[in-house]
C-alpha positions as CSV (number, residue, x, y, z in Angstrom):
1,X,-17.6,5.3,-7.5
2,X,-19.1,5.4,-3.5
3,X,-21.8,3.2,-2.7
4,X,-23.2,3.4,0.7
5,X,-25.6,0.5,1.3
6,X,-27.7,-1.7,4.0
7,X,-27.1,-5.1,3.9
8,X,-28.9,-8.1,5.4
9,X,-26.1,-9.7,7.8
10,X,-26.9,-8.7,11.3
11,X,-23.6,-10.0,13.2
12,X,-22.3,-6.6,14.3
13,X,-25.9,-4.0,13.3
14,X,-23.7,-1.2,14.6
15,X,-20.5,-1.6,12.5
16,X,-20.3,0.0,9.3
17,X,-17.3,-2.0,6.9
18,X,-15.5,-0.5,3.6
19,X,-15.1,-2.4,0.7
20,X,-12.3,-1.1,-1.7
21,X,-12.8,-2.9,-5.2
22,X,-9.4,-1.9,-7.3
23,X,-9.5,-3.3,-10.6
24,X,-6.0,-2.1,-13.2
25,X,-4.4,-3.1,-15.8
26,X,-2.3,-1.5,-18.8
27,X,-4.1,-0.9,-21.9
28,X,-2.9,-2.5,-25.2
29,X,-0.4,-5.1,-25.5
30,X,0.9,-5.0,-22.4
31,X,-2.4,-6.2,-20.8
32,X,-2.2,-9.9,-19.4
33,X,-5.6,-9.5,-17.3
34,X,-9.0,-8.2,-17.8
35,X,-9.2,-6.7,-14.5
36,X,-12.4,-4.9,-14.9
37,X,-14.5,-7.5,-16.1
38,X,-15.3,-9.1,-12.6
39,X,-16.7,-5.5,-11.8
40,X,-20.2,-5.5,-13.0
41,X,-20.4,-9.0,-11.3
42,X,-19.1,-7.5,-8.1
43,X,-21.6,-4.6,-8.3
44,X,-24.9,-7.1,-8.8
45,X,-23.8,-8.4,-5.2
46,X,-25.3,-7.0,-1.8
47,X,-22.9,-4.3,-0.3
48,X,-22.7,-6.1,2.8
49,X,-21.3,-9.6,1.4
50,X,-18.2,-7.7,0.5
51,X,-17.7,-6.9,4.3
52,X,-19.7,-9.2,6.5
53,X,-21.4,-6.3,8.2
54,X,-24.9,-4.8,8.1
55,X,-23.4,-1.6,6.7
56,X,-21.0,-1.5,3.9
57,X,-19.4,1.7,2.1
58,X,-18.3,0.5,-1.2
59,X,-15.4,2.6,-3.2
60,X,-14.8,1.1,-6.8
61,X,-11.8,1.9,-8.9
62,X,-11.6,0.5,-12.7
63,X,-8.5,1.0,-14.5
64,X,-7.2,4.2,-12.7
65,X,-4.7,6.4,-14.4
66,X,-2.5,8.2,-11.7
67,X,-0.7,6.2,-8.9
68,X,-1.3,9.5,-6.5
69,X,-4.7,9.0,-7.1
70,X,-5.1,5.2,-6.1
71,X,-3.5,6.1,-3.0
72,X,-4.9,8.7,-1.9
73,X,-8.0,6.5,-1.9
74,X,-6.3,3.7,-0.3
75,X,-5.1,6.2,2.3
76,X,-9.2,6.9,2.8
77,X,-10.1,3.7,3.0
78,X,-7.9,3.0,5.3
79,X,-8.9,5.9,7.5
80,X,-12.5,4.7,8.0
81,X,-13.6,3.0,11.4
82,X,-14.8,-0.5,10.8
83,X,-13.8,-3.4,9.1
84,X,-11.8,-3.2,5.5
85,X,-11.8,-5.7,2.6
86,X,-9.5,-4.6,-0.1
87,X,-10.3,-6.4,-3.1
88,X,-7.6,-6.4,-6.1
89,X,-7.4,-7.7,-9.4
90,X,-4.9,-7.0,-12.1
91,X,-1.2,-7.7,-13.0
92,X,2.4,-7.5,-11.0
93,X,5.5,-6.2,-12.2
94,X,8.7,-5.9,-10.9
95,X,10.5,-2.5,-11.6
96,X,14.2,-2.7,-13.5
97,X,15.9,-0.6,-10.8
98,X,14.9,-2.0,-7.4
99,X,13.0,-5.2,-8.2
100,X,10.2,-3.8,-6.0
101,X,6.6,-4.7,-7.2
102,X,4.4,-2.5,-8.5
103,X,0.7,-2.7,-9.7
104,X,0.1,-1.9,-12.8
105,X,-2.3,0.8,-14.2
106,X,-3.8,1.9,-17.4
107,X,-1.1,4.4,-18.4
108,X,1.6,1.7,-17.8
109,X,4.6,0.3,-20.1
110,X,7.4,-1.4,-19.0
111,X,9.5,1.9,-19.3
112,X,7.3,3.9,-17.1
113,X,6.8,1.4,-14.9
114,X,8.4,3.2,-12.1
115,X,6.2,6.0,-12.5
116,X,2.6,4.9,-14.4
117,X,2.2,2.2,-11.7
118,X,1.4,1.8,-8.2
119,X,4.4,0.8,-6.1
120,X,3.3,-2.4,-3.9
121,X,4.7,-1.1,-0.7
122,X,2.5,2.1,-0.6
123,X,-0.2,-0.2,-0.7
124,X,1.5,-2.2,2.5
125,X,2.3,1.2,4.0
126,X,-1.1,2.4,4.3
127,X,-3.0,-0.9,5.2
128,X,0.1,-1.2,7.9
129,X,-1.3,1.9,10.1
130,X,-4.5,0.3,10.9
131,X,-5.1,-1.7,13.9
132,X,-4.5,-5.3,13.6
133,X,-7.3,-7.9,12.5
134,X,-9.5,-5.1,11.2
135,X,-8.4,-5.4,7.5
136,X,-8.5,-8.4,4.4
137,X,-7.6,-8.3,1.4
138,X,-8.1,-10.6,-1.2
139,X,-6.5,-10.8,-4.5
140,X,-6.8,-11.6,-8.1
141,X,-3.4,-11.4,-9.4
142,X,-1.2,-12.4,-12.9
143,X,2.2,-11.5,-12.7
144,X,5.2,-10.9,-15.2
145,X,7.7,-13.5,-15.1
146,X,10.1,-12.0,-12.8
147,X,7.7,-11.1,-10.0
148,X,6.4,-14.8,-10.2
149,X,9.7,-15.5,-9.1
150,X,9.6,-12.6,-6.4
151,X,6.0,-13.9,-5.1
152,X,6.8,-17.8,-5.5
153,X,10.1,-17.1,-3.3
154,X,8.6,-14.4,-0.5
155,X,4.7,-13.7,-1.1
156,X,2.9,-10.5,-1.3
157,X,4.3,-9.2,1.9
158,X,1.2,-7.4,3.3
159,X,2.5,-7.9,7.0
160,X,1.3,-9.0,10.3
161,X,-2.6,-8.7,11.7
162,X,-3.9,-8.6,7.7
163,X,-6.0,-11.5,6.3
164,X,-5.1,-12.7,3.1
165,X,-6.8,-14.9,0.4
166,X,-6.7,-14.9,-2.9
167,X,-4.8,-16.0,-6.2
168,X,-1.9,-15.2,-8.3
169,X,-0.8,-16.9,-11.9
170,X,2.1,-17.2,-13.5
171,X,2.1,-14.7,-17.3
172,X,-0.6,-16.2,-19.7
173,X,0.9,-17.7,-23.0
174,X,1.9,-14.9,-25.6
175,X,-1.0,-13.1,-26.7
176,X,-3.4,-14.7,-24.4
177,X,-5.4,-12.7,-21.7
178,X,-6.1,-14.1,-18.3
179,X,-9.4,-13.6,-16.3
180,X,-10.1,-13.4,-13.1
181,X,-12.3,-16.1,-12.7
182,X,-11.1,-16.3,-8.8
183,X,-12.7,-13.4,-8.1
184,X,-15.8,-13.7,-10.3
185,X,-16.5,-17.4,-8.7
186,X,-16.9,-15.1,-5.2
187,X,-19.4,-12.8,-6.8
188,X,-21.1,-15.7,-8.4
189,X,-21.5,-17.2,-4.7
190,X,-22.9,-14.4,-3.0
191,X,-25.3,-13.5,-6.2
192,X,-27.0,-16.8,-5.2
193,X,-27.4,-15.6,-1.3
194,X,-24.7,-17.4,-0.1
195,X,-23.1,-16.2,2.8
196,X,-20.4,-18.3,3.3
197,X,-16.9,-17.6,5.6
198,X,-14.0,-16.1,3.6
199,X,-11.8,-19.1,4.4
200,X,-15.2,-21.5,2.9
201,X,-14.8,-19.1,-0.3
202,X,-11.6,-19.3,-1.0
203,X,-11.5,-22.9,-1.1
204,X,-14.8,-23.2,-3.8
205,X,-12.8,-20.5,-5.9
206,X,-9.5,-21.7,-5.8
207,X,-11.0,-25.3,-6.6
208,X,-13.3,-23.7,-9.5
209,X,-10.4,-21.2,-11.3
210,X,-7.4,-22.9,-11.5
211,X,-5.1,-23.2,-13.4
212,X,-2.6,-26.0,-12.2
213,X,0.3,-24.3,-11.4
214,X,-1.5,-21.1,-9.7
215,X,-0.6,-19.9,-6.4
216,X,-3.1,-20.0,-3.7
217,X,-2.8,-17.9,-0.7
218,X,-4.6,-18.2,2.5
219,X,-2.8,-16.4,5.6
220,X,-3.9,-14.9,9.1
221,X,-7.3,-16.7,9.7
222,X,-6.4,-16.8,12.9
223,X,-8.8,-16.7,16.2
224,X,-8.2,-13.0,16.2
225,X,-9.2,-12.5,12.7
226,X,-12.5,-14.8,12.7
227,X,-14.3,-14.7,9.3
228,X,-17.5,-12.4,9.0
229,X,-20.1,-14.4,11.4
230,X,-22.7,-14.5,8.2
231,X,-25.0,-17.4,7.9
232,X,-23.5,-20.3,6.4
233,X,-25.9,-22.4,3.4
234,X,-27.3,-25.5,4.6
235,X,-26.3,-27.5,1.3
236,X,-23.0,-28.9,1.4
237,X,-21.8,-27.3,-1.9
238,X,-22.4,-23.8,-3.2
239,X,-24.9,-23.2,-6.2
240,X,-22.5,-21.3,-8.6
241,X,-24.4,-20.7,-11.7
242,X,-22.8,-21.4,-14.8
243,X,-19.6,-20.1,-16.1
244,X,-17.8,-20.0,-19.2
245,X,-14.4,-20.4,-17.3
246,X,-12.9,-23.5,-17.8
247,X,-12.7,-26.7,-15.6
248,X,-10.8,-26.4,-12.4
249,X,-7.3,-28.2,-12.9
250,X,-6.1,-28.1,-9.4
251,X,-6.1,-31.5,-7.9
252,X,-9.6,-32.0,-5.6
253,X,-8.2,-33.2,-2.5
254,X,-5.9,-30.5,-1.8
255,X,-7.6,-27.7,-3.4
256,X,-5.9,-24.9,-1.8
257,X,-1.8,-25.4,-1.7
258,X,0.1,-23.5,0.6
259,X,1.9,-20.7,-0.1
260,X,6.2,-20.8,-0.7
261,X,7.7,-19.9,2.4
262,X,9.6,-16.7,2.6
263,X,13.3,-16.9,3.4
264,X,13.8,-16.5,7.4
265,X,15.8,-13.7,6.6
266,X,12.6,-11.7,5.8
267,X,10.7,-11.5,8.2
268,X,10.7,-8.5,10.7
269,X,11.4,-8.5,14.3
270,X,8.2,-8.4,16.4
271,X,6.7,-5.2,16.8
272,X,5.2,-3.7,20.7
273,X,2.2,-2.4,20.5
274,X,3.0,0.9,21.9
275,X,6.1,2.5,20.7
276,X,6.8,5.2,24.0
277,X,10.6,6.1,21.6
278,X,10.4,9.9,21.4
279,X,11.2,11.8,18.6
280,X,14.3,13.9,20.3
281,X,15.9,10.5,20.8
282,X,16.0,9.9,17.7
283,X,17.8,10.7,14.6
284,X,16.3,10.0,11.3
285,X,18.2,7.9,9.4
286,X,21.7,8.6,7.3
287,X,22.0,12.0,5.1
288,X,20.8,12.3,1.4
289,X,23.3,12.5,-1.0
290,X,22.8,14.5,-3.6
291,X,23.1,13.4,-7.1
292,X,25.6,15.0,-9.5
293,X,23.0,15.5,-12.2
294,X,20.8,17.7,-9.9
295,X,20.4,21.5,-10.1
296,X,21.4,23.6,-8.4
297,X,19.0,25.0,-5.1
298,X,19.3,28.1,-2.8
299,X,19.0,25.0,0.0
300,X,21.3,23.7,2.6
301,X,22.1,20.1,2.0
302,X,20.4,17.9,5.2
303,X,23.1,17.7,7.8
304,X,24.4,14.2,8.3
305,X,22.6,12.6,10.9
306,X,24.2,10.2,13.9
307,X,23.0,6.2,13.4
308,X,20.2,5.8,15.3
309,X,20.7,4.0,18.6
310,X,19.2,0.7,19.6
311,X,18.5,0.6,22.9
312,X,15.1,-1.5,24.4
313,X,12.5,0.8,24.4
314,X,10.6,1.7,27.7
315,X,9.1,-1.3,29.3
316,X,11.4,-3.7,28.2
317,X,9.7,-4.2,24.5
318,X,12.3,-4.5,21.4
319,X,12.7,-1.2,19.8
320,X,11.7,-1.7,16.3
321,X,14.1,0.7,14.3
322,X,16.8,-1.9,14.3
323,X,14.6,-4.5,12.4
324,X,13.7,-1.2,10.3
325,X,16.9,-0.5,9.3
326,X,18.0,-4.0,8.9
327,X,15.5,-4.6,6.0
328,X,16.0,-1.4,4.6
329,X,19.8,-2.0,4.2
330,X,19.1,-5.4,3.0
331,X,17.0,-4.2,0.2
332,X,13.6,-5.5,1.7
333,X,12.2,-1.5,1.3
334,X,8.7,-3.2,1.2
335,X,8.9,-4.7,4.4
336,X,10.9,-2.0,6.1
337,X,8.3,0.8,4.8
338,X,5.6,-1.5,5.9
339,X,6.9,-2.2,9.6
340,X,7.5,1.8,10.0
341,X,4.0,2.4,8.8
342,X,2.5,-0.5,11.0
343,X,5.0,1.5,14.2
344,X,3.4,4.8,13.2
345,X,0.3,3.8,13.1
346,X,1.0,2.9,17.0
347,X,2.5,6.0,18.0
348,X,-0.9,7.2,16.6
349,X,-3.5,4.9,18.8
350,X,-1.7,5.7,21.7
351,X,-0.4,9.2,20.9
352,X,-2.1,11.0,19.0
353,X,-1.9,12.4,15.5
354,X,0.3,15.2,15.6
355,X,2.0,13.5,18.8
356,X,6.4,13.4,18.9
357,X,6.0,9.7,17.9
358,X,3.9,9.4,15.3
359,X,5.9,12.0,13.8
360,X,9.2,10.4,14.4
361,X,8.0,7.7,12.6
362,X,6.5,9.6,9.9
363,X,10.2,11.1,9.3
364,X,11.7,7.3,10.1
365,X,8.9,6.5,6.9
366,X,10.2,9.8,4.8
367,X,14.0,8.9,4.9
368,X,13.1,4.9,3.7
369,X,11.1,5.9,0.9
370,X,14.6,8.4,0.2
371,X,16.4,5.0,0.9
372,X,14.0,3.3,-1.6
373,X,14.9,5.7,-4.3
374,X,11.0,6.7,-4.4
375,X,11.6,10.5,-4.4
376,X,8.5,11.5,-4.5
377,X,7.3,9.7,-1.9
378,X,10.0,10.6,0.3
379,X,9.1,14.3,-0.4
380,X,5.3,13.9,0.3
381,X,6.0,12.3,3.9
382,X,9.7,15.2,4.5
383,X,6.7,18.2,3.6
384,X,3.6,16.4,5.9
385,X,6.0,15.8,8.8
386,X,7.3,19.6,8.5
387,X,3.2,20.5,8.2
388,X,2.5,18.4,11.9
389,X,5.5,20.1,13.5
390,X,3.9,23.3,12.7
391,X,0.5,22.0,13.4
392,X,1.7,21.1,17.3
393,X,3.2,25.1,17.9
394,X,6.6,24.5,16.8
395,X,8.3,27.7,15.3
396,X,8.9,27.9,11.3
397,X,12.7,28.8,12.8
398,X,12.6,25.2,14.8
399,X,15.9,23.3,13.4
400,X,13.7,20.4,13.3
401,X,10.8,22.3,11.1
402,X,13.7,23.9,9.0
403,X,15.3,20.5,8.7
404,X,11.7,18.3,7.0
405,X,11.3,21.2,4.9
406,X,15.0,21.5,3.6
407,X,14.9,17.6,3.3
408,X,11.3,17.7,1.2
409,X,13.3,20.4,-0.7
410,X,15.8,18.3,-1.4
411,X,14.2,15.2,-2.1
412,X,11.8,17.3,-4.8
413,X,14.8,18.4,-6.8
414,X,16.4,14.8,-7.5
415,X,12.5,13.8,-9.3
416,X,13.8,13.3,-13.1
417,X,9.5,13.3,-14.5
418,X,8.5,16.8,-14.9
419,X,5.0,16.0,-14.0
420,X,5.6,13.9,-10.5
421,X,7.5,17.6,-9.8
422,X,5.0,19.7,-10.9
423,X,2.7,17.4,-8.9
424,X,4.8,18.1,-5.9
425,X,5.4,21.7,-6.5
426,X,2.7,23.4,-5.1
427,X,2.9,22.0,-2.1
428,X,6.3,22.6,-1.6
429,X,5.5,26.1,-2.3
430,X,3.3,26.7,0.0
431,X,6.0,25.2,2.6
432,X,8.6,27.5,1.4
433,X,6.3,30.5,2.2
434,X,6.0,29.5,5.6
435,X,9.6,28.2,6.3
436,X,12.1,29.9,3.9
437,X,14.7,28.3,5.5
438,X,18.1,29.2,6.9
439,X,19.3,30.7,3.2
440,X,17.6,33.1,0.8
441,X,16.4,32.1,-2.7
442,X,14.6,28.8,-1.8
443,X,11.8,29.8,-3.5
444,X,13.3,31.8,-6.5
445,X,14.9,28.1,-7.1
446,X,11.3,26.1,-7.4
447,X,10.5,28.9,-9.9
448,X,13.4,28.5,-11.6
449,X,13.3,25.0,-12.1
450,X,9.2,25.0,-12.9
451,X,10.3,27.4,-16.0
452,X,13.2,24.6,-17.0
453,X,10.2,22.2,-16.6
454,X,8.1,24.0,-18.3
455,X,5.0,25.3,-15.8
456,X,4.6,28.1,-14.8
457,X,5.5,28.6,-10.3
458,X,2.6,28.2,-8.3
459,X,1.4,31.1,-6.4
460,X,0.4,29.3,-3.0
């Protein structure tokens, strides 16, 4: 649901902000949050409280299904001019295979996890490419006992020039659902008229919904990311109406304890603002391997490709790609998907879309998500880098063209679900039409393995 509404705060009458409200979580007895019941208090509050601007765009999501489908409206959001304020409420997991998190949604059980939920670092990845102190998100979070752990020990990991706030629980007792009271003392505040600062929020929710051993995040109020300039209340304290949550149990004096610090090993080198690195200097990152299990394709296998140097970049900034690489190698996919987003998003401000850089980093992106095991992924970002070389005049014979289409091919034959490859097929497809590649039969082998899954070839 799309809301477009006019809002009383004047601060900035010619800025229009988006508010994305994404409320998930399993159904049945894997549920440990009722996401979706701060909703209907979120939508009895003015447009323009959720974004501090006399504009607002509202997009609602409640208990999606697909994880394509949330991000392709993340990757909207994000799109839009203006401020964005990403509001989230539901449940973490960590995935058996990687220990990455992932968001859960409706369809989700912990042995689809890797494919039913949203994977964290897309989320990262797309908030990454927009410029810095534009975006805040605030969260409402319960988490499974191992990614407790994961956020107690290195946070949520949304990166550099993002404000955070919000609240994350440990798993509610057996049986027991939580509720995301955090959240709904926010809406309760702004149903009064209240316009108070984020940071001013945070503290009267986070002293309101407890519980004791809750984790509390406040990060990036900086000067460059001041709160919404909205007329504070005279009264010292905030006329909440009444609640049936219970009594706050967080101690009063320190209502808002700061977050565990993240081992130094985490965090990413600093990034330049402009990334000048073209793409013919750059390799993208080792060859795929494929797996034994795989069918066979009518496809040359990617060509190994030589490590990717690490020379300063023009002017004397740090080139980035080592810090990329180091956190991929490490493990850290999150942080290394969301530092190649944030670099692309860059290349893009001072570019272009469509410009050598953005794409090398789109490719840099493609090869970390193969890194990540996230096939899919991978083969969404091989096929839109091969669809922006074509877009700029390169030939469908280019060796670079031939080579994002072999390796989207490639990376679409190792996806195990039939539907995530169905999903991708057409797509694909319609790649293959344009690029055949350097062998015949590329496109007699997507048939082939649509009738072994199957669905019948797409015609595009």
């Amino acid at each position: 649901m799309v809301i477009n509404a006019q809002g009383n705060n004047q601060a900035q009458p010619a800025e229009v902000g988006t508010a994305l409200l994404l409320a998930a979580a399993p159904a049945g007895k894997g549920c440990l949050i009722d996401a979706a019941a701060v909703l209907p208090a979120l939508a009895a509050v003015v447009p323009s409280a959720l974004t501090g601007t006399a504009a607002a765009t509202v997009v609602e999501l409640a208990d999606p299904l697909d994880p394509q489908n949330v991000l392709t409206r993340i990757r909207t959001a994000a799109a839009l001019p203006g401020p964005l304020y990403v509001y989230v409420t539901g449940q973490l997991h960590l995935d058996d295979r990687q220990r990455l998190p992932h968001l859960a949604l409706a369809r989700t059980t912990p042995s689809t996890l890797r494919y039913t939920a949203l994977p964290w670092h897309w989320l990262t990845g797309e908030l990454a490419l927009r410029r810095a102190h534009t975006t805040t998100v605030v969260l409402d979070l319960v988490a499974d006992a191992d990614a407790w752990q994961h956020v107690r020990t290195g946070g949520v990991g949304l990166g550099h020039g993002i404000r955070l706030f919000g609240r994350v629980t440990p798993p509610p007792p057996r049986r027991a659902i939580q509720t995301p009271a955090y959240l709904r003392t926010y809406a309760d505040i702004w149903r009064t008229g209240a316009l108070p600062p984020l940071p001013q929020l945070h503290e009267a929710a986070a002293a309101r919904s407890g519980p004791a051993d809750a984790l509390f995040l406040a990060e990036g109020a900086t000067p460059e990311a001041p709160a919404p300039q909205v007329p504070a209340p005279a009264a010292p304290a905030y006329p909440v109406p009444a609640s049936p949550s219970p009594p706050p149990t967080a101690p009063a004096a320190d209502p808002v304890p700061k977050r565990a610090a993240a081992p130094p090993a985490a965090a990413p080198g600093p990034v330049p603002e402009q990334h000048t690195r073209a793409a013919s200097a750059v390799a993208p990152l080792p060859a795929h391997v494929p797996t034994a299990t795989a069918p066979p394709v009518a496809v040359p296998a990617p060509t190994p490709a030589p490590e990717p140097p690490s020379s300063p970049a023009p002017g004397g900034a740090a080139d980035p790609l080592p810090a990329v690489l180091a956190a991929a190698r490490a493990g850290r996919h999150g942080e290394a998907a969301a530092l190649a987003a944030r670099c692309e998003g860059e290349a893009v401000r001072a570019y272009g879309t469509g410009s050598a850089q953005a794409i090398h980093w789109l490719e840099v992106r493609a090869d970390l998500a193969r890194l990540a095991q996230d096939p899919g992924h991978s083969c969404e970002l091989w096929a839109a880098a091969a669809r922006a070389r074509l877009a700029r005049g390169e030939a469908p014979s280019d060796e670079d063209v031939q080579s994002a289409v072999d390796r989207a091919h490639h990376q679409w034959e190792q996806l195990a679900d039939p539907a995530r490859a169905r999903t991708h097929a057409a797509a694909l497809t319609a790649l293959r039409h344009q690029v055949p590649g350097r062998r015949p039969g590329a496109l007699e082998a997507i048939r082939r393995r649509l009738d072994a899954l199957g669905a019948a070839a797409p015609t595009g």
